[in-house]
KOLVEXTOR-753445 format. One record per atom (N, C-alpha, C, O): residue in three letters; atom name; x, y, z. Coordinates in pm, 1 decimal, always signed. Example, Ala and Ser with C-alpha at 12.3 -4.5 7.8 and 13.67 -1.06 7.14 Angstrom:
! residues 2
REC|residu|atome|xx|yy|zz
REC|ALA|N|+1319.0|-569.0|+780.0
REC|ALA|CA|+1230.0|-450.0|+780.0
REC|ALA|C|+1320.0|-330.0|+780.0
REC|ALA|O|+1423.6|-331.9|+846.5
REC|SER|N|+1285.0|-225.0|+708.0
REC|SER|CA|+1367.0|-106.0|+714.0
REC|SER|C|+1290.0|+3.0|+787.0
REC|SER|O|+1340.9|+113.8|+803.9
END
This chain:
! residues 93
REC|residu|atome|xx|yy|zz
REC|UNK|N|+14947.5|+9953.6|+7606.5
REC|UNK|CA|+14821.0|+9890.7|+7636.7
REC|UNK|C|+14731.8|+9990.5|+7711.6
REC|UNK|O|+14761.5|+10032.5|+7823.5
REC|UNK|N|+14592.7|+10035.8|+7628.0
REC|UNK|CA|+14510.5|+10080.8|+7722.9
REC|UNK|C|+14460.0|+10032.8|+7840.6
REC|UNK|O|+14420.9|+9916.6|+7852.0
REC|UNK|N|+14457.2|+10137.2|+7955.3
REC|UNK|CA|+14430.6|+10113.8|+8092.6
REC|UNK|C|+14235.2|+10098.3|+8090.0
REC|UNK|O|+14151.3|+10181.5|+8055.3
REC|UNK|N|+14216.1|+9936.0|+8150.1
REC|UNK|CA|+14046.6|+9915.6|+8107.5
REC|UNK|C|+13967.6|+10015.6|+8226.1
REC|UNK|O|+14018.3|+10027.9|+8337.6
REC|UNK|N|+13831.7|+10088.8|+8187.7
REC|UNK|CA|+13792.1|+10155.2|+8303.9
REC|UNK|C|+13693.6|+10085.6|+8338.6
REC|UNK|O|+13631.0|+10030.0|+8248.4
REC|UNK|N|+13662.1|+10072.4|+8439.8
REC|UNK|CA|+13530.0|+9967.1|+8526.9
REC|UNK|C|+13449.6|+10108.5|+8547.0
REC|UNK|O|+13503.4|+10219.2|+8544.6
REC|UNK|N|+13292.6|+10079.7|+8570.0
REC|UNK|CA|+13206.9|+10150.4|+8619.5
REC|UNK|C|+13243.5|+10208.2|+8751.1
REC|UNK|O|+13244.7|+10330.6|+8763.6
REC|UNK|N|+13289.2|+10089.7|+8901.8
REC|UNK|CA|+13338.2|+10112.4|+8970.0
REC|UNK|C|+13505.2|+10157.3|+9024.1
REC|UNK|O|+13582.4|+10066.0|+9053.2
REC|UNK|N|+13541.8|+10275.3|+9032.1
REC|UNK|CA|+13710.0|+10297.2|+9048.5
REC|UNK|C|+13727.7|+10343.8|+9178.5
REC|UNK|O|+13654.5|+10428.2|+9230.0
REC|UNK|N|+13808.6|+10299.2|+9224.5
REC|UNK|CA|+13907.1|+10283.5|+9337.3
REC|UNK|C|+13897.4|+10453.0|+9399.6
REC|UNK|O|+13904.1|+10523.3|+9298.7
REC|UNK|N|+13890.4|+10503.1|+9468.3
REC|UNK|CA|+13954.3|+10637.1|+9582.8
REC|UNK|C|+14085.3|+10634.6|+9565.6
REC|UNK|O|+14141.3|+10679.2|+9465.4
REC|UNK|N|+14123.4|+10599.6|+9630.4
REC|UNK|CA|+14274.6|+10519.3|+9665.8
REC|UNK|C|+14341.4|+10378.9|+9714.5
REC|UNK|O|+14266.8|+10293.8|+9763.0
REC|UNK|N|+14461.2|+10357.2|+9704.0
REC|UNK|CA|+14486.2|+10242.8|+9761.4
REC|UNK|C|+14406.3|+10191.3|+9873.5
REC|UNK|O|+14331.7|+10093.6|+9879.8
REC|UNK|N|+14444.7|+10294.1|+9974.3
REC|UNK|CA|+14417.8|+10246.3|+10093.3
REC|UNK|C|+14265.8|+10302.5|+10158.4
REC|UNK|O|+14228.8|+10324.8|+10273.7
REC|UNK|N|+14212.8|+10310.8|+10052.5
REC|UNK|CA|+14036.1|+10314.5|+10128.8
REC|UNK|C|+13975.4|+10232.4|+10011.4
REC|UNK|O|+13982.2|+10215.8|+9889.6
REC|UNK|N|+13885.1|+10174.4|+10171.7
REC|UNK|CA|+13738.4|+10047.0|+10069.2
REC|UNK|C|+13632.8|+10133.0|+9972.6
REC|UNK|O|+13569.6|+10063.4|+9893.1
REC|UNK|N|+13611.0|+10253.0|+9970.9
REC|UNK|CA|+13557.4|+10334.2|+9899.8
REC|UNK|C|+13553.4|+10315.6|+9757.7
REC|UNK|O|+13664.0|+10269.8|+9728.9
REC|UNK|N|+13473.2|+10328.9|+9636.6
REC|UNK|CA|+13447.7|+10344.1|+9549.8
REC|UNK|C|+13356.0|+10398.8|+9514.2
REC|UNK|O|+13244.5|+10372.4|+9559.2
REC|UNK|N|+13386.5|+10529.5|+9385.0
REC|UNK|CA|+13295.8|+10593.1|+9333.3
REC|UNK|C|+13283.7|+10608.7|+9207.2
REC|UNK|O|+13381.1|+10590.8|+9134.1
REC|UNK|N|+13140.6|+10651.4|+9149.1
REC|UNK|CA|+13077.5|+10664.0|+8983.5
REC|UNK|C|+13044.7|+10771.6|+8963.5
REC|UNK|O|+12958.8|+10838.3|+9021.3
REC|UNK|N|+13141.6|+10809.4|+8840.1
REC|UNK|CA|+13121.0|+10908.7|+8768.8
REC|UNK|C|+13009.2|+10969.5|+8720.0
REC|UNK|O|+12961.9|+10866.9|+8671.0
REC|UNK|N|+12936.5|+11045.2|+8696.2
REC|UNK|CA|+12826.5|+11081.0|+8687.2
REC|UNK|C|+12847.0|+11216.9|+8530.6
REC|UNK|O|+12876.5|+11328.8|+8572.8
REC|UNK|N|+12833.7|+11208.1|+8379.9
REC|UNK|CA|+12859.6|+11294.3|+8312.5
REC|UNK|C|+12762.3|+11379.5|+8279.6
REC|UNK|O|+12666.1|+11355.5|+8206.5
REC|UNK|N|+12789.4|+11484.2|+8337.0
REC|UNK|CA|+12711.6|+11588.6|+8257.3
REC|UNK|C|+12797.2|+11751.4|+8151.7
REC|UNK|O|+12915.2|+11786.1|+8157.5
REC|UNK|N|+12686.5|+11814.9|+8069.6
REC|UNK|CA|+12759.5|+11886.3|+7999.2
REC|UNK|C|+12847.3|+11996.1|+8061.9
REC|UNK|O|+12945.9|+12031.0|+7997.0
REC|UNK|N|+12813.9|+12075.9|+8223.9
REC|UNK|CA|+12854.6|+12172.4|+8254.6
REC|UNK|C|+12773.7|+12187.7|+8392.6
REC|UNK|O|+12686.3|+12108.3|+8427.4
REC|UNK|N|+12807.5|+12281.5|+8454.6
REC|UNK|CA|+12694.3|+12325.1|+8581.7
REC|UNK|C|+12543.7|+12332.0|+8598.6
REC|UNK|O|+12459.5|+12290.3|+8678.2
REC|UNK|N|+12549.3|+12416.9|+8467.2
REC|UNK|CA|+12390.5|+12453.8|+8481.4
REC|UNK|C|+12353.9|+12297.3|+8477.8
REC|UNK|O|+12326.3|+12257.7|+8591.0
REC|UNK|N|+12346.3|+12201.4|+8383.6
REC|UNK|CA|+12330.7|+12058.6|+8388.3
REC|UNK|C|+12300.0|+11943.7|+8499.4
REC|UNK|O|+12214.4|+11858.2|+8522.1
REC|UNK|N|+12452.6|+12005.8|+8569.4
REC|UNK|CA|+12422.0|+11929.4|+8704.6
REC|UNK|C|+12310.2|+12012.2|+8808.6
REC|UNK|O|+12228.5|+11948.1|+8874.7
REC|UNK|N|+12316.9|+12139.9|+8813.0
REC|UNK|CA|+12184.1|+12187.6|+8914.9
REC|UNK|C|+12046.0|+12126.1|+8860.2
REC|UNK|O|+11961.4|+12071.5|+8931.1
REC|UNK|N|+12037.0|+12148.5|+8693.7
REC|UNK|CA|+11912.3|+12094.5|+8655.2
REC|UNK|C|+11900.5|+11936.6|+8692.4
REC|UNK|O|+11787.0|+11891.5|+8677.1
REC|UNK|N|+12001.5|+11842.8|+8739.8
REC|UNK|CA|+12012.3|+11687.2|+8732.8
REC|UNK|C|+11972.0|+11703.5|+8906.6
REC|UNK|O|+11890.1|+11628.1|+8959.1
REC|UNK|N|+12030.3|+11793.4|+8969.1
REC|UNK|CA|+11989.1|+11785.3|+9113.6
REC|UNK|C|+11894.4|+11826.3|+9125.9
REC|UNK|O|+11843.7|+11740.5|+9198.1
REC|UNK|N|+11796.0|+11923.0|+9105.8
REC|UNK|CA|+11660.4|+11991.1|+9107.5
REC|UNK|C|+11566.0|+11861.9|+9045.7
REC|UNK|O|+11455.4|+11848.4|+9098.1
REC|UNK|N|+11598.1|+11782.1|+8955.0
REC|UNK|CA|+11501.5|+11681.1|+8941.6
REC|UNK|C|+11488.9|+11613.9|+8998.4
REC|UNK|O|+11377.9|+11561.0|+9004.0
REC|UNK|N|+11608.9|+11564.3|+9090.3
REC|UNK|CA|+11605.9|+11456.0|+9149.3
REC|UNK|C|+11532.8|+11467.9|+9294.0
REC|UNK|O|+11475.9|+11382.9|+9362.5
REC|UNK|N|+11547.6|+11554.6|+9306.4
REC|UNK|CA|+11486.9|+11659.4|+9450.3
REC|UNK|C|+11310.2|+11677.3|+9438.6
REC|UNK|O|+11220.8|+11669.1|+9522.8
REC|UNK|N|+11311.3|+11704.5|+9296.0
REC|UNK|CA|+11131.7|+11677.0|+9258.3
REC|UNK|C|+11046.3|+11581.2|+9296.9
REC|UNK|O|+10947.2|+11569.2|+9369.0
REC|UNK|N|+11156.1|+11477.6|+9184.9
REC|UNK|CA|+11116.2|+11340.4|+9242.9
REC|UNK|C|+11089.8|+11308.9|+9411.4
REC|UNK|O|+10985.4|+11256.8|+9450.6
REC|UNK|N|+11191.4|+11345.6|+9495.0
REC|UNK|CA|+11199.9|+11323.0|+9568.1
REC|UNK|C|+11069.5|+11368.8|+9660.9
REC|UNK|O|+11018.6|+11315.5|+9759.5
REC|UNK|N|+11038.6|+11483.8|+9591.2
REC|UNK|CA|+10949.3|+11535.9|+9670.1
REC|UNK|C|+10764.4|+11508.7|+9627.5
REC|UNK|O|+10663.2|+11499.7|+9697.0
REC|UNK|N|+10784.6|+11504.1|+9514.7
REC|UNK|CA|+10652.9|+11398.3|+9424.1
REC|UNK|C|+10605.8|+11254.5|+9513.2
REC|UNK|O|+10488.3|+11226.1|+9536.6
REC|UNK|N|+10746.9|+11156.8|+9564.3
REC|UNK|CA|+10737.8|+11039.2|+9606.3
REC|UNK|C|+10647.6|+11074.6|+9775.0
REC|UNK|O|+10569.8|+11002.3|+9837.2
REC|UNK|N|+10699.7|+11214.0|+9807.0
REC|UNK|CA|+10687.5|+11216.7|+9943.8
REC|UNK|C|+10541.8|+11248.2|+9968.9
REC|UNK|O|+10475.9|+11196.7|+10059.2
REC|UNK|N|+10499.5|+11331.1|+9887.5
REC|UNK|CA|+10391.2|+11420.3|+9825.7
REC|UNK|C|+10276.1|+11279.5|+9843.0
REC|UNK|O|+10230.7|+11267.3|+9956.8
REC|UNK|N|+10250.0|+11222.8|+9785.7
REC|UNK|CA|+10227.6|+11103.8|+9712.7
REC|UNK|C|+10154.6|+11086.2|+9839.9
REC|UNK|O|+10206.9|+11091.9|+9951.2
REC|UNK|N|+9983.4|+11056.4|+9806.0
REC|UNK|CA|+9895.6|+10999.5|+9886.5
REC|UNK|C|+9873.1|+10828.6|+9849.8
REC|UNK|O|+9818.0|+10739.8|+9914.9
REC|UNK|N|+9936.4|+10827.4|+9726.9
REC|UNK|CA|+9897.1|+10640.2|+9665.0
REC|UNK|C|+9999.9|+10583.4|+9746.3
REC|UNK|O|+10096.3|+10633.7|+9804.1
REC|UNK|N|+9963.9|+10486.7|+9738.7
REC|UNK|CA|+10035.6|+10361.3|+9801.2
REC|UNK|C|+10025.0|+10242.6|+9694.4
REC|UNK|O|+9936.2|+10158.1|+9706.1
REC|UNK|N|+10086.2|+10239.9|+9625.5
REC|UNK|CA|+10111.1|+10149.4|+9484.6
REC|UNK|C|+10196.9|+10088.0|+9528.0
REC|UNK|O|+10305.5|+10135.2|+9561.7
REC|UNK|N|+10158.3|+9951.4|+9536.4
REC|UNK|CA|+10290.6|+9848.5|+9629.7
REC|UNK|C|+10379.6|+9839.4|+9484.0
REC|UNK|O|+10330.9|+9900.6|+9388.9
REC|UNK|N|+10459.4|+9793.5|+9470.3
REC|UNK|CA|+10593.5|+9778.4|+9337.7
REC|UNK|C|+10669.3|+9668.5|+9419.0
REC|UNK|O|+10714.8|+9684.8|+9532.2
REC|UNK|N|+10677.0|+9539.9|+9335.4
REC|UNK|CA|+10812.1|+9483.6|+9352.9
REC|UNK|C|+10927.7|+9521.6|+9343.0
REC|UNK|O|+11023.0|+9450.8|+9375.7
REC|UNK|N|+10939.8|+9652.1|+9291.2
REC|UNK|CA|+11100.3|+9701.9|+9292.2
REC|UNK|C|+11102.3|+9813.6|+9400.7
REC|UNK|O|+11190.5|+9898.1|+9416.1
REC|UNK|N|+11000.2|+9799.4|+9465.2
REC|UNK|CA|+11019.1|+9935.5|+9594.7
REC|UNK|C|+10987.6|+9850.3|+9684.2
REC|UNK|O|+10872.5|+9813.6|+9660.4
REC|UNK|N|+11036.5|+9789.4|+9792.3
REC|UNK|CA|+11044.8|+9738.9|+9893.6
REC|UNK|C|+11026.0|+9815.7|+10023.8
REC|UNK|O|+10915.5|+9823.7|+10077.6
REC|UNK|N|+11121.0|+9864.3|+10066.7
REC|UNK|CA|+11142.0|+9986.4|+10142.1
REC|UNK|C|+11155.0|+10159.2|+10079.3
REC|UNK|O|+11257.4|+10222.4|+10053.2
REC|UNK|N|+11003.5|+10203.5|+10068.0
REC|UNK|CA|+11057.9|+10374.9|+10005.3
REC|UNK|C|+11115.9|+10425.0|+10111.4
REC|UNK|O|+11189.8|+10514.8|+10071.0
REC|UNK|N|+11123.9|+10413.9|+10248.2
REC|UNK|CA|+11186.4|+10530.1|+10318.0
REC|UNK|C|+11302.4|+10509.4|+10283.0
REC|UNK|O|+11355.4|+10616.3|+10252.7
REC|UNK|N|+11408.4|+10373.6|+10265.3
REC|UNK|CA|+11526.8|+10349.3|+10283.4
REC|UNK|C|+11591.3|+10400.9|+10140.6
REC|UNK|O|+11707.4|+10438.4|+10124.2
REC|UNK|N|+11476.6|+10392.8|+10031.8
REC|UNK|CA|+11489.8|+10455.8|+9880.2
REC|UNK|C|+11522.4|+10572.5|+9853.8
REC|UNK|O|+11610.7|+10617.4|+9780.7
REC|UNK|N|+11423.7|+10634.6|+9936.0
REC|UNK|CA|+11445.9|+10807.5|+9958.5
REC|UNK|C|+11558.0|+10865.6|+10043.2
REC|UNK|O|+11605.2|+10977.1|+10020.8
REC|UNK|N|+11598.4|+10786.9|+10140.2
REC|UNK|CA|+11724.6|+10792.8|+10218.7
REC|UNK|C|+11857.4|+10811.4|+10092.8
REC|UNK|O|+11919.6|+10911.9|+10058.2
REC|UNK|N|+11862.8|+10715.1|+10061.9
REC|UNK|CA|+11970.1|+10679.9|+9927.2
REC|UNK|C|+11949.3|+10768.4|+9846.7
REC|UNK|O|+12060.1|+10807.4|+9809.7
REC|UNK|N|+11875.5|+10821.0|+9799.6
REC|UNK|CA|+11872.2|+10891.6|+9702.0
REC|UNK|C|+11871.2|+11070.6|+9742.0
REC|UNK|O|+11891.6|+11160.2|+9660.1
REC|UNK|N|+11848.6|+11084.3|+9854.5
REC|UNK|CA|+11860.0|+11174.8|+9925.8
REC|UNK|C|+12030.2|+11244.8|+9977.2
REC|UNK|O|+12066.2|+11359.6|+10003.0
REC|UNK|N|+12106.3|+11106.9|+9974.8
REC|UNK|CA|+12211.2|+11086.7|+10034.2
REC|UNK|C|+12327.3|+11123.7|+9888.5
REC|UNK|O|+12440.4|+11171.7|+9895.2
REC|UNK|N|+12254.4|+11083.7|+9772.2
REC|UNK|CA|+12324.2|+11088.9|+9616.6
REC|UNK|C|+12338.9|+11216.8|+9600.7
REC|UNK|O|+12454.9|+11256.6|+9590.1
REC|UNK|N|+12214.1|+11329.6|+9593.6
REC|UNK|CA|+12194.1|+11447.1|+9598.9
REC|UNK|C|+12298.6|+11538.4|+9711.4
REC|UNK|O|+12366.2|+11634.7|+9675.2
REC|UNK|N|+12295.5|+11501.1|+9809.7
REC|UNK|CA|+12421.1|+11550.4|+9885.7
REC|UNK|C|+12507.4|+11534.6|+9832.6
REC|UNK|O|+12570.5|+11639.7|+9821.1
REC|UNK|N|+12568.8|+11424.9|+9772.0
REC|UNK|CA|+12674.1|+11448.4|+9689.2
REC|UNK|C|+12737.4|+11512.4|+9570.3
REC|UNK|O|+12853.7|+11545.2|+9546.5
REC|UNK|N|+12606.4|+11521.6|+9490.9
REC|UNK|CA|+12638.6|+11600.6|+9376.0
REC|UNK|C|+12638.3|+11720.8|+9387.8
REC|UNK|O|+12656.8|+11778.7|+9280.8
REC|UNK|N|+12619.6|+11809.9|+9508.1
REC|UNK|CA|+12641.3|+11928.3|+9527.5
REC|UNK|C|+12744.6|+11994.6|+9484.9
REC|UNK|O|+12845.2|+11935.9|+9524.7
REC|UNK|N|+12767.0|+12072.0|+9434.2
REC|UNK|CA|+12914.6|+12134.1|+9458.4
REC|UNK|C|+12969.8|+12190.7|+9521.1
REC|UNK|O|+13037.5|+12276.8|+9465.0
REC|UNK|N|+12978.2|+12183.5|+9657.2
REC|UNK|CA|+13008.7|+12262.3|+9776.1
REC|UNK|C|+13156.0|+12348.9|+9772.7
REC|UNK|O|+13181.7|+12449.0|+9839.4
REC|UNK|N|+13239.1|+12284.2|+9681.0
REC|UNK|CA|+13411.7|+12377.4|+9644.8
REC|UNK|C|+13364.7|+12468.7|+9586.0
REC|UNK|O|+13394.3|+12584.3|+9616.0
REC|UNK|N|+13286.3|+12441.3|+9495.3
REC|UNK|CA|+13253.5|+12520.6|+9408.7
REC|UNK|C|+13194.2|+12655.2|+9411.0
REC|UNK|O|+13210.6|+12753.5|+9338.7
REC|UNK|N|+13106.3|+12627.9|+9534.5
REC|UNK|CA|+13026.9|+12756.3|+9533.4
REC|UNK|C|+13105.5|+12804.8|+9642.6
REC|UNK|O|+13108.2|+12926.5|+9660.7
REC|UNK|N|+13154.1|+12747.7|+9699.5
REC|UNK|CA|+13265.4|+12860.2|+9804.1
REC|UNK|C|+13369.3|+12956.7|+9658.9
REC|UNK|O|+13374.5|+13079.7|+9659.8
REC|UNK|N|+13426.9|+12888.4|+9570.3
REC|UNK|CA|+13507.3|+13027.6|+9486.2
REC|UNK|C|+13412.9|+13079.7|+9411.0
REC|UNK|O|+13463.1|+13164.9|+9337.6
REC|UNK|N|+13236.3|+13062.2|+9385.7
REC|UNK|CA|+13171.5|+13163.9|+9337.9
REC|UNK|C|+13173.4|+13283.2|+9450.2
REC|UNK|O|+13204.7|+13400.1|+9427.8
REC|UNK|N|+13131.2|+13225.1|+9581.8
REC|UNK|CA|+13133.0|+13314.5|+9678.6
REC|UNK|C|+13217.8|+13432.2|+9681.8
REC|UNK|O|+13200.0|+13553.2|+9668.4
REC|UNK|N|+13331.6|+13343.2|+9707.5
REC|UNK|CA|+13463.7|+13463.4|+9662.0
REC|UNK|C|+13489.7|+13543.6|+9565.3
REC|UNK|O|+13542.5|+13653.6|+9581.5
REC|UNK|N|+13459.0|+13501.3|+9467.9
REC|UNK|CA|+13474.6|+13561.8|+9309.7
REC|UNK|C|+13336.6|+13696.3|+9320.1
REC|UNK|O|+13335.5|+13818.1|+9302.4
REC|UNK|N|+13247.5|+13607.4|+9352.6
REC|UNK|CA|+13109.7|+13704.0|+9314.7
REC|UNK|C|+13140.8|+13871.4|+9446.4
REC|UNK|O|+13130.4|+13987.3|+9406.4
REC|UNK|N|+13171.8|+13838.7|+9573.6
REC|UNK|CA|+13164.2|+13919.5|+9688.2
REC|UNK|C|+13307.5|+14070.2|+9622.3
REC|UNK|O|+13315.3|+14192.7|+9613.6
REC|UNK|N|+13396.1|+13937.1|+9591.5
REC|UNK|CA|+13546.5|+14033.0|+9549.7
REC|UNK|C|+13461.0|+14140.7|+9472.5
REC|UNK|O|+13474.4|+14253.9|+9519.1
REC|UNK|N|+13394.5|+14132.4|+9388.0
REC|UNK|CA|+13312.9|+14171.3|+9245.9
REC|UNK|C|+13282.9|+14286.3|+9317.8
REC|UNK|O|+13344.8|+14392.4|+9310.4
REC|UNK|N|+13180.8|+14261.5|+9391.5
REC|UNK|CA|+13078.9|+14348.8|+9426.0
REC|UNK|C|+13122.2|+14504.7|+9529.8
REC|UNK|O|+13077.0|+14618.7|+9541.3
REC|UNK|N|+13235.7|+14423.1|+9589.5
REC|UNK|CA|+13338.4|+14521.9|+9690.9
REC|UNK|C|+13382.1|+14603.1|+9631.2
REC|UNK|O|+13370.1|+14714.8|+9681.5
REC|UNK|N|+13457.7|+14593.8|+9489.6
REC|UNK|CA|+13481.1|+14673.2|+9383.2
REC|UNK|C|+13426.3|+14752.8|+9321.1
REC|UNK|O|+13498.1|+14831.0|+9258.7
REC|UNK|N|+13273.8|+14768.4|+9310.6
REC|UNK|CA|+13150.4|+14821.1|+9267.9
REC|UNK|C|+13164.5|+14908.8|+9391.0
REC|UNK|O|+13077.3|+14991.4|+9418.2
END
């Protein structure tokens, strides 16, 4: 029997945590998915209108959240073994 996947999956047993996958094709992908979102972010801030929206209630608390998403999709492991990889490189040179 296939195992069903929910949008939302578990951390672990023992934490209330849950997180969503987010697919993209490769790196470059995700920097281009974070650089937009950061646009946006900065378009909203930018922004002399004041266009009330029933679906924007609170923008600061919007931009908070979404501010907070972007921290996450960082790749912070990641660029620590470019670090390493790229410096090893260059020592060698």
């Amino acid at each position: 029997m296939e195992k069903v996947r929910y949008l939302l999956e578990k951390n672990d047993d023992t934490s209330s945590d849950y997180f969503v996958k987010i697919q993209v094709a490769d790196y470059n992908e995700l920097f281009f998915t974070i650089a937009d979102l950061l646009k946006v972010i900065l378009m909203v801030m930018e922004s002399e209108e004041n266009n009330a929206s029933k679906y924007v209630i609170d923008p600061k608390t919007n931009l908070k959240t979404l501010v907070e998403i972007v921290l996450q999709l960082l790749p912070f492991y990641e660029a620590t073994i470019l670090d390493e990889v790229i410096l090893k490189k260059e020592k060698k040179l």
